[in-house]
C-alpha positions as CSV (number, residue, x, y, z in Angstrom):
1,X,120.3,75.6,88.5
2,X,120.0,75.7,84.8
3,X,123.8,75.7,83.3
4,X,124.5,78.3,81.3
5,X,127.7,79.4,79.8
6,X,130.3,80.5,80.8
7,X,130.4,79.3,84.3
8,X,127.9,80.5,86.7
9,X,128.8,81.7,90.5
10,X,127.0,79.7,93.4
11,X,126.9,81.7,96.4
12,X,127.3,80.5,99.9
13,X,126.6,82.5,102.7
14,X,128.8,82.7,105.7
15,X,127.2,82.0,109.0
16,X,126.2,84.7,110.4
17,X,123.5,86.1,108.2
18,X,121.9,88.7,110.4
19,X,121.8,92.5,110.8
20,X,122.6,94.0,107.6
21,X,123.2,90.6,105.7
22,X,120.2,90.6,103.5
23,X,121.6,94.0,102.1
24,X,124.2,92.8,101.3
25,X,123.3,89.6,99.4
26,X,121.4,91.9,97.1
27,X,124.0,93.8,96.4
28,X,126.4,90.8,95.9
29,X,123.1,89.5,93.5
30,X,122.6,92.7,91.7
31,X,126.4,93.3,91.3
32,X,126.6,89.9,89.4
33,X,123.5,90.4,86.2
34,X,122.8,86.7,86.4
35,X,126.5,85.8,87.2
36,X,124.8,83.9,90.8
37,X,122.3,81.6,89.8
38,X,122.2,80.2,93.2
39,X,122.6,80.9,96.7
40,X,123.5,78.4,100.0
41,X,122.0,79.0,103.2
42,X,124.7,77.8,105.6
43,X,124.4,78.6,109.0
44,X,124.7,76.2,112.3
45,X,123.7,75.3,115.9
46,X,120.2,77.1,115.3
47,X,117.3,75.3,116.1
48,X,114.7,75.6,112.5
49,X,112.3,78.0,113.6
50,X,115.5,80.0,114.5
51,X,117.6,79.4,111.0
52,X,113.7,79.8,109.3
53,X,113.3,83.2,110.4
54,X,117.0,84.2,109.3
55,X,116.1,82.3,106.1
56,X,113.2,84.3,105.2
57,X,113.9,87.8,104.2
58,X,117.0,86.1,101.8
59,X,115.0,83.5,100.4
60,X,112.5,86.4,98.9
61,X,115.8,87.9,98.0
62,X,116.9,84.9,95.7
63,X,113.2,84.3,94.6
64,X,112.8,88.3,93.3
65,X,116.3,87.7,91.4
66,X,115.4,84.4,89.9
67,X,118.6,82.8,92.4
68,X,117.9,79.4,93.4
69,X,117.6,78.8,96.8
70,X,119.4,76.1,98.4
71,X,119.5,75.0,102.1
72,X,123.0,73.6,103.4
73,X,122.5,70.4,105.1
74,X,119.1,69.7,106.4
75,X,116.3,68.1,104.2
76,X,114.1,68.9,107.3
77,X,114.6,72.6,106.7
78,X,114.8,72.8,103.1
79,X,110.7,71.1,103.3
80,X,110.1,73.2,106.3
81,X,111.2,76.7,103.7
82,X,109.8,74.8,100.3
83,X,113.3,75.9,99.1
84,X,114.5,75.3,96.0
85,X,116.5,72.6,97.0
86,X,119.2,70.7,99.7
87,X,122.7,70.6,99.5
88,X,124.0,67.2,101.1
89,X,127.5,66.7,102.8
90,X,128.3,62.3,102.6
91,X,126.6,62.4,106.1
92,X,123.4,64.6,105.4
93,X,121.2,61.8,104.1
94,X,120.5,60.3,100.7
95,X,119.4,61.8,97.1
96,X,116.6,59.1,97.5
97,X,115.3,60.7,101.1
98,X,115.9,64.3,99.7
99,X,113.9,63.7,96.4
100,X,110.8,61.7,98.0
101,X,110.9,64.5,100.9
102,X,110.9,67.6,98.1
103,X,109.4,66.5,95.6
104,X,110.8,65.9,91.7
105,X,111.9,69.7,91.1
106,X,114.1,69.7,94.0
107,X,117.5,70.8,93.3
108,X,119.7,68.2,95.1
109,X,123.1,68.7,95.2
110,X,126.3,66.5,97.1
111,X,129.4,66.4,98.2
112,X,131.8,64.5,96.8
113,X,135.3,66.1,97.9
114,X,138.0,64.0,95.5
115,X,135.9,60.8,95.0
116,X,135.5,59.8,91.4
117,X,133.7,56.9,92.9
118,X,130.9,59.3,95.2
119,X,130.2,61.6,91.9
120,X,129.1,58.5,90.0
121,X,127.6,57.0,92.8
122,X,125.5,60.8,93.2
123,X,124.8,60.5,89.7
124,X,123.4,56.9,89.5
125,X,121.2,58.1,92.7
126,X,119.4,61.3,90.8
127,X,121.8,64.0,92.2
128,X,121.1,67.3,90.0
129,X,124.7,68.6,90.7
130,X,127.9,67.0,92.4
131,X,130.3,69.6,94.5
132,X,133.7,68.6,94.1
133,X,136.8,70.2,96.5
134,X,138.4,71.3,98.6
135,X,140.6,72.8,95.3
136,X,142.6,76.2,97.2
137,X,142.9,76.3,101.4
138,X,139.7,77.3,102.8
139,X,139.2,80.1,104.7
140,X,135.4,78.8,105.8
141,X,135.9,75.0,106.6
142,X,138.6,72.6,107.2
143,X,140.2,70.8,103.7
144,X,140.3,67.1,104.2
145,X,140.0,66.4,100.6
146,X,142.1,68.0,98.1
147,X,141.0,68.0,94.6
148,X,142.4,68.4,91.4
149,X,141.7,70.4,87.9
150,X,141.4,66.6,86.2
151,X,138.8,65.7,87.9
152,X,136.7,68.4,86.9
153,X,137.9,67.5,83.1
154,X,137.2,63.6,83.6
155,X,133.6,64.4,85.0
156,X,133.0,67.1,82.5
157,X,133.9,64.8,79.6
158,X,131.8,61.7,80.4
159,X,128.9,63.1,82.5
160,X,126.1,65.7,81.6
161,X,125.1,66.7,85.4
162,X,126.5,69.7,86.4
163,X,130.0,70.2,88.7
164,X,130.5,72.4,91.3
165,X,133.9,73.4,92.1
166,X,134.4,74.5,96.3
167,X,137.1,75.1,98.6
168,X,139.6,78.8,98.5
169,X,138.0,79.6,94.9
170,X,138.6,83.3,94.7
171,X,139.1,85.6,91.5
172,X,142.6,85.4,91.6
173,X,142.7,81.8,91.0
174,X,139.2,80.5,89.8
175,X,140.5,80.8,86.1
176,X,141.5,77.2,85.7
177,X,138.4,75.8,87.5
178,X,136.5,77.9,84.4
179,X,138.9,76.6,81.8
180,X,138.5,72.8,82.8
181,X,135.0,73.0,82.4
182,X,133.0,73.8,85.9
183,X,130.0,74.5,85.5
184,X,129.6,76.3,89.3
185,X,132.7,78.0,91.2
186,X,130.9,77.9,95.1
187,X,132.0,81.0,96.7
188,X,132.0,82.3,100.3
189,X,135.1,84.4,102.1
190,X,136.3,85.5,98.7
191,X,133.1,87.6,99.1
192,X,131.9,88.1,102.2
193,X,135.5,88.9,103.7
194,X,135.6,92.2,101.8
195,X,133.9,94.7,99.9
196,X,130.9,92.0,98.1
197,X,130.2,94.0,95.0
198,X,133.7,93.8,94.0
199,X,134.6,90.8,94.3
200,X,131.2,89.5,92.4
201,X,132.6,92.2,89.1
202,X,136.0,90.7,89.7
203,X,134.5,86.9,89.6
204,X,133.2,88.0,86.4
205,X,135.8,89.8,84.9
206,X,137.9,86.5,85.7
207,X,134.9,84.1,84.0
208,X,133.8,85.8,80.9
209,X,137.3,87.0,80.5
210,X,136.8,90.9,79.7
């Protein structure tokens, strides 16, 4: 997950990625011309060889589109799929585990909901990314943890490694997450609730403000 600018799109995917998914994740990729430059594979209560095979057909997906790969969760999996990297929730495991398990490359990304204090302490342990939120109500998980646009400034301004803003982020309101500096919105419903293609042009209309 190379930064570029303006902010990039990280795609999650909902949890049910069978049937006629995979056709639309390349649509939702192609819609975008490099707008997603990375895609979360988030599914649960499948056992790995299950959630592998469902993985597989997307993963080549990402890998023909240059889209890193990311598994949701499990460091287990992500080794299992030689993904691109492991997105970890505060309960998921450690940077430490995730990094000696997948090697240096590994992108390793964690959650860190409101917590100045968890973003430095992801930092200080090698994280590539931190994922801050819940920003807007969430259609896909509960919100805890309610963020705010300052601390997307405060981490932007003092730390290099990139942010990822989650939580409700949709093209009607993403604009401030963009102007405060995010480098990644992480979108799910706002897409896969509706018609995919548009709501990738309208993210993008939004974020490089045509």
């Amino acid at each position: 997950m190379t930064q570029q600018i303006p902010t990039q799109l990280y795609l999650i995917s909902p949890l049910d990625v069978s049937g006629d998914f995979p056709k639309r994740l390349e649509r939702a990729l192609d819609a975008g011309e490099g707008l997603v430059t990375a895609f979360q594979f988030r599914v649960k209560g499948l056992d790995q060889h299950e959630a592998a095979a469902l993985a597989e057909p997307l993963q080549q997906i990402c890998a023909e589109r240059e889209v890193a790969f990311i598994v949701n969760d499990s460091i287990p999996l992500a080794k299992r799929l030689k993904a691109d990297g492991v997105h970890l929730g505060q309960g998921d495991g450690d940077v430490a585990e995730a990094r000696e398990e997948l090697g240096r490359e590994a992108q390793i990304g964690v959650t860190c909901h409101a917590s100045r204090h968890l973003a430095i302490e992801a930092g200080e342990a090698g994280a590539d990314y931190v994922a801050f939120g819940a920003f807007f109500d969430s259609e896909t998980k509960n919100t805890e943890h309610r963020a705010g646009l300052d601390l997307i400034e405060w981490w932007t301004s003092l730390v290099e490694i990139p942010s990822v803003a989650i939580g409700g982020i949709a093209p009607s309101n993403c604009k401030p997450l963009v102007d405060a500096g995010a480098d990644f919105l992480a979108v799910s419903s706002a897409v896969w609730s509706g018609d995919e293609v548009a709501a990738i042009k309208a993210f993008k209309e939004q974020i490089s403000g045509e």
